[in-house]
C-alpha positions as CSV (number, residue, x, y, z in Angstrom):
1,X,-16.9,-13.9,-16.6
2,X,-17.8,-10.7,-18.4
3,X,-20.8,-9.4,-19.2
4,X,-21.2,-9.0,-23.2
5,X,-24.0,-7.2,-25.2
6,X,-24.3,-9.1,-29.1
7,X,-26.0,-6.3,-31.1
8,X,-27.8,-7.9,-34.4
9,X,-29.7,-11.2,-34.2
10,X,-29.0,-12.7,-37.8
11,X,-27.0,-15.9,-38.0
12,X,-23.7,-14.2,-37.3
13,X,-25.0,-12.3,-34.2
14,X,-26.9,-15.4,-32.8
15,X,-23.8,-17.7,-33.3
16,X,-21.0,-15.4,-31.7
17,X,-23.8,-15.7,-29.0
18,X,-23.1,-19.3,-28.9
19,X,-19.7,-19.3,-28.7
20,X,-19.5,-16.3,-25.6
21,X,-21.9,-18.1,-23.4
22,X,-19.9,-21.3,-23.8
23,X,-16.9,-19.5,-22.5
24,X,-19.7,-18.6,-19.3
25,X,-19.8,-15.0,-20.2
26,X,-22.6,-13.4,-19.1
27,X,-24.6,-13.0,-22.8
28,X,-27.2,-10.6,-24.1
29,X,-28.5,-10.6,-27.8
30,X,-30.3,-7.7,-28.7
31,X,-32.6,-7.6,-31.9
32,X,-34.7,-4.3,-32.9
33,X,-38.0,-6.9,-33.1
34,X,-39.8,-7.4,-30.4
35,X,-41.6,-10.7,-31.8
36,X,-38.2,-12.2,-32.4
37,X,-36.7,-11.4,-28.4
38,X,-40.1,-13.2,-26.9
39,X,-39.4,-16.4,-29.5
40,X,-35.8,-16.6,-28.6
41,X,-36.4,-16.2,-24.6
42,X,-39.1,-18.6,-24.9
43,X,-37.9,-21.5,-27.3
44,X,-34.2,-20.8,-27.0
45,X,-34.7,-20.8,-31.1
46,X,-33.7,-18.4,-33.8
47,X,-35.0,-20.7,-36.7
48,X,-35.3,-18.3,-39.2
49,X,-31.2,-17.7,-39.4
50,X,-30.0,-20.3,-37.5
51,X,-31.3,-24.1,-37.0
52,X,-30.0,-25.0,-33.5
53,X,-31.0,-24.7,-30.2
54,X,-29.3,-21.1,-28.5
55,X,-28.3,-21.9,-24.8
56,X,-30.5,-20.9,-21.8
57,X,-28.0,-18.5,-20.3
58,X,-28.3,-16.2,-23.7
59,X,-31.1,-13.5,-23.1
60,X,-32.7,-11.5,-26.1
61,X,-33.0,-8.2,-25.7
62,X,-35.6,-5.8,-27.6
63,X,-34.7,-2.2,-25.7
64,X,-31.2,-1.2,-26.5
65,X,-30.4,0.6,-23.0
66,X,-31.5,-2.3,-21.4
67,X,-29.1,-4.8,-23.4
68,X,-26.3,-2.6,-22.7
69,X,-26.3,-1.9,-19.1
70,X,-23.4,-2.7,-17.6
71,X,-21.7,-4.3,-20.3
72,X,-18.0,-4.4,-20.6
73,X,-17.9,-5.4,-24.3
74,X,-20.5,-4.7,-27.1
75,X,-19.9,-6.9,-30.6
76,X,-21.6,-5.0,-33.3
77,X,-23.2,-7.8,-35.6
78,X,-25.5,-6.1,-37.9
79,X,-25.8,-5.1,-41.4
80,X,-23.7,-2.4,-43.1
81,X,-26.1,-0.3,-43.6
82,X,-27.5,-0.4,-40.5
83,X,-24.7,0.1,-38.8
84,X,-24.3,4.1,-38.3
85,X,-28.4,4.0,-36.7
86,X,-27.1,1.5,-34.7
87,X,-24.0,3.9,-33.5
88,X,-26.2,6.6,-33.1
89,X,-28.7,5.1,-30.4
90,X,-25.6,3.9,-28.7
91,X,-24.3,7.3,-28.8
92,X,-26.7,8.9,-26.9
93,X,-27.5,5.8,-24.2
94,X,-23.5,4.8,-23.8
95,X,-22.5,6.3,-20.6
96,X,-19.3,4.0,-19.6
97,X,-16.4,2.0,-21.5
98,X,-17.0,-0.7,-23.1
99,X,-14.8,-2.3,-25.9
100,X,-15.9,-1.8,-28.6
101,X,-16.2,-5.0,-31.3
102,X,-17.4,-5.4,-34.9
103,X,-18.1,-8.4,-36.7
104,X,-20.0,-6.7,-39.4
105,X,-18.4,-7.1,-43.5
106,X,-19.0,-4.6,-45.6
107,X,-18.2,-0.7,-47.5
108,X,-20.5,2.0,-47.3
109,X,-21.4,2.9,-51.0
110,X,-21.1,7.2,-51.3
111,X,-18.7,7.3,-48.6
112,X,-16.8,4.6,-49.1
113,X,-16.2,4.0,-45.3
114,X,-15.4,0.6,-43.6
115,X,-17.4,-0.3,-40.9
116,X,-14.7,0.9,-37.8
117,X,-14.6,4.2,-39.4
118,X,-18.3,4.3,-40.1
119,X,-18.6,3.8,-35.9
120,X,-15.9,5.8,-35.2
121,X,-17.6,8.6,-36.9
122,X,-20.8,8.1,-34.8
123,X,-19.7,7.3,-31.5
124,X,-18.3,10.5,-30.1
125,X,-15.9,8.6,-27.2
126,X,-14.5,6.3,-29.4
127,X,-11.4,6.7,-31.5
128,X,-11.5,4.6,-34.6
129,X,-7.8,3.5,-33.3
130,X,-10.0,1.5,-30.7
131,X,-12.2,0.1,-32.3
132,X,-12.1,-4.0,-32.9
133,X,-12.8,-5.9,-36.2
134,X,-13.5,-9.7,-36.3
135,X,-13.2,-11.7,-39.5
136,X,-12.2,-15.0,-41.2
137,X,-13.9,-18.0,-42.9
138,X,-16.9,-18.9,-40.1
139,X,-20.3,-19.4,-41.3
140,X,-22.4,-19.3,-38.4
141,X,-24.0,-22.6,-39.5
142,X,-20.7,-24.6,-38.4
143,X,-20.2,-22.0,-35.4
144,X,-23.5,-22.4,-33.7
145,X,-23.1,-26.5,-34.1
146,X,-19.2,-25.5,-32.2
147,X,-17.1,-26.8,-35.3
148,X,-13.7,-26.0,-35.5
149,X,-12.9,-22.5,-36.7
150,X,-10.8,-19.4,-36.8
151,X,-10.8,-16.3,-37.1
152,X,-8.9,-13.1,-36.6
153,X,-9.1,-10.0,-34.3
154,X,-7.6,-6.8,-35.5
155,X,-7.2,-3.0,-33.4
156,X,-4.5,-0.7,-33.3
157,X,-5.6,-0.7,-29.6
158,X,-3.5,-4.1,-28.8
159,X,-4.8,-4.0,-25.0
160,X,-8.4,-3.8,-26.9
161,X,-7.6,-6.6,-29.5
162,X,-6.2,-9.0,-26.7
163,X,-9.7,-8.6,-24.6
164,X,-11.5,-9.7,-28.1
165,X,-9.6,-12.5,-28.7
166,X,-9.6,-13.5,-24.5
167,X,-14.0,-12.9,-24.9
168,X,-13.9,-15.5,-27.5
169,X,-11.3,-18.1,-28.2
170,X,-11.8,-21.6,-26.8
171,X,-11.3,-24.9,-28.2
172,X,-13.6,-25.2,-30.9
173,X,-13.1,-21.1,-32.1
174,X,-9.2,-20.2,-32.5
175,X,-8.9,-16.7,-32.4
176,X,-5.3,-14.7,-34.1
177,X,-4.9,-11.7,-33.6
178,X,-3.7,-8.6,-36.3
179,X,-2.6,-5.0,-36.4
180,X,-3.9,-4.5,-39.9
181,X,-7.5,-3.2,-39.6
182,X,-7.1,-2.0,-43.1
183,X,-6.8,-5.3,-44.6
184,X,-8.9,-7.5,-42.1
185,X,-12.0,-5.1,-42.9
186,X,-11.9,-5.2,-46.5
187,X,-10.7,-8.9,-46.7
188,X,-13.7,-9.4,-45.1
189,X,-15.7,-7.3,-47.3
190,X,-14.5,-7.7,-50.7
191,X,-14.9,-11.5,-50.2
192,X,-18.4,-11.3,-50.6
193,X,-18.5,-9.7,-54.5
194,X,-16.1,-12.8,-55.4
195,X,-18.5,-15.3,-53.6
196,X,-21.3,-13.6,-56.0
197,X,-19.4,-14.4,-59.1
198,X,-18.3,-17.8,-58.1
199,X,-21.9,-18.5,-57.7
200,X,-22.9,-17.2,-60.9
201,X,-20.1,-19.6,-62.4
202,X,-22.2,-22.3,-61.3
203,X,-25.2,-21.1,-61.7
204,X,-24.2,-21.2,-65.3
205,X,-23.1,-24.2,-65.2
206,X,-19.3,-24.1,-65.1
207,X,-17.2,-26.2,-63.4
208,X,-14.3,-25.9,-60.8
209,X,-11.9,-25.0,-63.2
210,X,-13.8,-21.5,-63.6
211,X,-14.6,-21.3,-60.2
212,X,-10.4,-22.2,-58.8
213,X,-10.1,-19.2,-61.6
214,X,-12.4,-16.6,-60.3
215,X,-11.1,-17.4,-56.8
216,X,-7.3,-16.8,-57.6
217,X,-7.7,-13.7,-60.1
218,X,-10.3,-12.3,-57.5
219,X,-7.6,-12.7,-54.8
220,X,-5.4,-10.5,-56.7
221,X,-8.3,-7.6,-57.4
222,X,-9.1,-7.7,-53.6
223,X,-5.1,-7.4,-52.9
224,X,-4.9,-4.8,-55.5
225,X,-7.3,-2.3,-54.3
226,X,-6.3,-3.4,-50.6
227,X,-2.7,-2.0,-50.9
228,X,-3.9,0.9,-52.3
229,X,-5.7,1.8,-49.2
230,X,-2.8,1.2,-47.4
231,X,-3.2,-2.9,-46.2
232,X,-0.2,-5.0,-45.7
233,X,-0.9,-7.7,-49.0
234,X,0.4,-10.3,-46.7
235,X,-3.1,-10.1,-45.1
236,X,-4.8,-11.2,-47.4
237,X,-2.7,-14.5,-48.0
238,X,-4.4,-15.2,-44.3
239,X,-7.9,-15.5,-42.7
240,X,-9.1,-12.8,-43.4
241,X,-8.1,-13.1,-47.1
242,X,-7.8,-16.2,-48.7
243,X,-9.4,-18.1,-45.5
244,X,-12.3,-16.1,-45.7
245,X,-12.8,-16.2,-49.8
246,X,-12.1,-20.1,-49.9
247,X,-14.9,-20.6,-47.4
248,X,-17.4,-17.8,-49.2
249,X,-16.9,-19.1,-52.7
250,X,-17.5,-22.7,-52.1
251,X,-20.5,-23.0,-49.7
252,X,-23.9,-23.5,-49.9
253,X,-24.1,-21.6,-46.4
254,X,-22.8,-18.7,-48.2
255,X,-25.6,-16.3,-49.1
256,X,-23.5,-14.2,-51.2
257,X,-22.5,-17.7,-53.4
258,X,-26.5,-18.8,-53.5
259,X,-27.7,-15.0,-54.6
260,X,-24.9,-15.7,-57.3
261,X,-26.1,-18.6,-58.2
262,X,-29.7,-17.6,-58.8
263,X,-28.4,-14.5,-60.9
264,X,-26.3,-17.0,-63.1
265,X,-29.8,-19.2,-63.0
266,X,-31.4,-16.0,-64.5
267,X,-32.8,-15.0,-61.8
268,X,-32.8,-11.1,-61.7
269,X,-31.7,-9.0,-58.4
270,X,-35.0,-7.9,-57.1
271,X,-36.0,-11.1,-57.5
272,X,-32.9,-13.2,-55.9
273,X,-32.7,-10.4,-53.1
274,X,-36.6,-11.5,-52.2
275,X,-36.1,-14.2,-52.5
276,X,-33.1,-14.9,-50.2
277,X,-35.2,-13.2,-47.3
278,X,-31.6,-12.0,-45.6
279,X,-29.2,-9.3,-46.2
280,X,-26.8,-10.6,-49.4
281,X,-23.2,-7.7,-48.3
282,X,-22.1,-8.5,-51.2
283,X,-24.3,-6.1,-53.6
284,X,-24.0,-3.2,-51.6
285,X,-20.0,-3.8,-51.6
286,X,-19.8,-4.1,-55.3
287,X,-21.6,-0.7,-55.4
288,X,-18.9,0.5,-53.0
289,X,-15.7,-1.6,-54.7
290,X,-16.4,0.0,-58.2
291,X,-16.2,3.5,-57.0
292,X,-13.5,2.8,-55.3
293,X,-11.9,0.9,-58.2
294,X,-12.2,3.9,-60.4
295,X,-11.4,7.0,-57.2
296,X,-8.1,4.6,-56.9
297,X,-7.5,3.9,-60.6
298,X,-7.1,0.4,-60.3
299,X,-7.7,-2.9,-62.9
300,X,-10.8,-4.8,-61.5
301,X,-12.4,-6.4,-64.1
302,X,-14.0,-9.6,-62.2
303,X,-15.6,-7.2,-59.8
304,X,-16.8,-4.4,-62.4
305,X,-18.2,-7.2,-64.3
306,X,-20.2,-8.2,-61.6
307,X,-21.3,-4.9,-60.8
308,X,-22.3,-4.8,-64.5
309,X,-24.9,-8.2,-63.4
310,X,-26.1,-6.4,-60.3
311,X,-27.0,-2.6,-61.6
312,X,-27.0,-2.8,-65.7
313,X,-28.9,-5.4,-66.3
314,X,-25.8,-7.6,-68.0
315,X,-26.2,-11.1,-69.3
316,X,-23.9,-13.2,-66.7
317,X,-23.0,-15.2,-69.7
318,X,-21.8,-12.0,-71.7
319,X,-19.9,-11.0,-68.6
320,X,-17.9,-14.2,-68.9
321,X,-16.9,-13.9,-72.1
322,X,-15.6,-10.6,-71.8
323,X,-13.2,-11.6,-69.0
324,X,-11.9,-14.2,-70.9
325,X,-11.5,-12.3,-74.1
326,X,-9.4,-9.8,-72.2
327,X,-5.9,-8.6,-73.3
328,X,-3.5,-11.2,-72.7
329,X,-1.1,-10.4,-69.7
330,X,1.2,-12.2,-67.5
331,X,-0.3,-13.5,-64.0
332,X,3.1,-12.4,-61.7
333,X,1.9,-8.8,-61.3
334,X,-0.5,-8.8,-59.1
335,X,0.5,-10.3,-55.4
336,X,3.8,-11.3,-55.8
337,X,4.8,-7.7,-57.2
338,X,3.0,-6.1,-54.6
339,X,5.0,-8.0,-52.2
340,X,8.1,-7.2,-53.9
341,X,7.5,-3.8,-54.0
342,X,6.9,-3.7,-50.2
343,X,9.6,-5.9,-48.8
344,X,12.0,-4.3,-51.3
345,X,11.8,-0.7,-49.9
């Protein structure tokens, strides 16, 4: 049994929660509210993110040093942008190894920093090299009720990547394992700007055709700007790729996909964003994807169009248009040149 401290309690947080204390791990899920600690320690409820009962052995936590005492692994579970505060109270009360574990999805807009090298860069004893990502298709609606899933841990630390994927597997979450942080993290994240535009498609009104569409040619965009960064493409063929976007763009458990679809309903962002009531990644990574897009010179027109929805006040509608208007190309030149150029070397 270890002892485990689950920092950020949102769905995701509150649902790895689940699955650590039914592998009898010592459990404790720290929130920065203190009114949401006292409901969760006394009615074993998170309601607001998650409908299901949390087991009794899971203790909220509201003080950060407390949570963390004597820990041996801390997942990191909250929002991107929260995430370098979050390193920087750690910083200064951390004062023993722990692994360190991120389940987080998201790109730091300005910086243009994943989320291991956004902790890496606050937490003065950790190397970024050490530093664990989580990610695949799981919504933490299916988690929490212990429906099969799986997932993928990724560290260039493999000692650090094995203890991940020991802390959580079990019968009902299958854990893989990966060396490609590159391509885990921004699977993960670039997921999220695709699940937006399939919910705009039907929020508009489309049908699957679109949507299968916007799924495939977003594939290749995420793929595209991935290798560029230096992620083997085969990644995102797997969990954290394809899994993970299949699962994103087709669920009404998918925030991203329902803020879409209220922006393809007319909605605009301020008011989908209230709304919602809960973090939607997928607007600050669309901020993040276009700059990166144009620092790396690379064709994304499914995600700059969406950007176009989220921050220039385009009509969805004239978005779609546009993409399908574009120059006509051929389709083999996206993944299965970029694994020809690899594999060819």
């Amino acid at each position: 049994m270890a002892k485990v401290a689950v920092l950020g309690a949102g769905s995701w947080g509150t649902a790895l929660s689940i699955v650590l204390a039914d592998n009898n791990h010592d459990v404790r899920l720290w929130t920065h509210r203190q009114d949401q600690a006292e409901i969760i320690n006394t009615t074993h409820k998170n309601e607001k993110y998650l409908e299901i009962m949390i087991p009794e052995k899971i203790r909220a936590y509201y003080d950060l040093q407390e949570a963390i005492q004597d820990v041996s692994a801390i997942v990191i579970v909250v929002p991107t942008k929260a995430i370098r505060d979050v390193c920087q109270q750690l910083n200064e009360i951390l004062h023993h190894n722990a692994t360190i574990i991120h389940a987080s999805k998201g790109i730091e807009p300005e910086t243009l920093k994943r989320v291991s090298e956004m902790i890496s860069e606050e937490m003065d004893h950790y190397n970024y090299d050490d530093i664990v990502v989580l990610s695949g298709p799981s919504h933490a609606e299916e988690v929490g009720k212990r429906q099969p899933t799986t997932v993928t841990v990724s560290s260039l630390n493999d000692i650090n990547a094995e203890i991940a994927q020991d802390l959580f597997i079990n019968e009902a979450f299958r854990v893989y394992t990966s060396p490609d942080v590159v391509g885990v993290e921004l699977g993960g994240a670039l997921k999220n700007i695709i699940a937006l535009g399939a919910g705009i498609s039907d929020g508009l009104g489309y049908g699957d055709n679109a949507k299968a569409a916007l799924i495939t040619r977003g594939l290749a965009e995420i793929a595209r700007l991935g290798t560029s960064l230096g992620a083997n493409p085969l990644t995102f063929l797997g969990l954290p790729g394809v899994g993970d976007l299949i699962v994103t763009c087709t669920s009404v458990h998918s925030r991203n996909w329902r803020a879409g679809n209220l922006l393809g309903k007319g909605k605009k962002l301020d008011q989908v964003l209230d709304q919602m009531g809960m973090v939607v990644e997928g607007v600050r990574t669309a901020k993040a994807a276009h700059q990166f897009a144009s620092q790396q010179q690379i064709e994304m027109p499914i995600t700059n169009g969406i950007y176009k929805i989220l921050f220039d006040e385009a009509k969805p509608k004239d978005v779609v248009d546009q993409l399908m208007n574009r120059t006509k190309r051929e389709e083999m030149d996206d993944i299965a040149t970029l694994l020809t150029e690899r594999y060819s070397q």
